[in-house]
N, C-alpha and C positions, 0 to 999 in steps of 0.2 A: 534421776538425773545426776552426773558427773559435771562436775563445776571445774574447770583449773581456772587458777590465777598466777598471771604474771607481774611482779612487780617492778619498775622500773621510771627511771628519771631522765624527764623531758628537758629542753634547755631553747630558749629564744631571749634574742637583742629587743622583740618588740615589746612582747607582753606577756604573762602567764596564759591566757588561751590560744597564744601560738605554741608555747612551751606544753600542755596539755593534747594539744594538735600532735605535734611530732611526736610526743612519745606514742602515741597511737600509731599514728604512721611508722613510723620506727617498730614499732611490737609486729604490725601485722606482716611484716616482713621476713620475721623469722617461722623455721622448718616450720611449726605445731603448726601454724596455717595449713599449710598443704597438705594436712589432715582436714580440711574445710570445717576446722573451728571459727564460730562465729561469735565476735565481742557484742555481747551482750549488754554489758555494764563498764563503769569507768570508775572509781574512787579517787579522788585525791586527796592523801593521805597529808599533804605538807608542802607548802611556798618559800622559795628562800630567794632571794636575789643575790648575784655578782658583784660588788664593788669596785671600780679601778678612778682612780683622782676622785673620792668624794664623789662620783655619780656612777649608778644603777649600770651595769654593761650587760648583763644577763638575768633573764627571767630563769628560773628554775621549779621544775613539781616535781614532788613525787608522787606518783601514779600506780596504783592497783588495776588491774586489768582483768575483767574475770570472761572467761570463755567456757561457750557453751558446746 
């Protein structure tokens, strides 16, 4: 079995599981799909938030994507 993995960072004003949400959505968007690879698994490697006035503007993850 060949594994690829994509790595890449998500981003939402709501929460880290919308920010986790889009980078999936966002990954499955690019060409290697259209080789009908299938995301098998998800990692998230790491959370950081946006700051602007002293309050949270942006959820942020970074996210490992592994496709099968």
């Amino acid at each position: 079995m060949v594994v690829k993995i994509i790595e890449t960072i998500g981003s939402s004003p709501e929460s880290w599981e919308a920010a986790i949400k889009n980078a999936v959505d966002e990954a499955s968007e690019l060409p290697i799909f259209k080789s009908k690879s299938n995301i098998t698994q998800v990692n998230v490697k790491s959370f950081d938030v946006g700051v602007e006035d002293n309050q949270i503007s942006v959820f942020k993850c970074r996210v490992e994507i592994l496709l099968e």
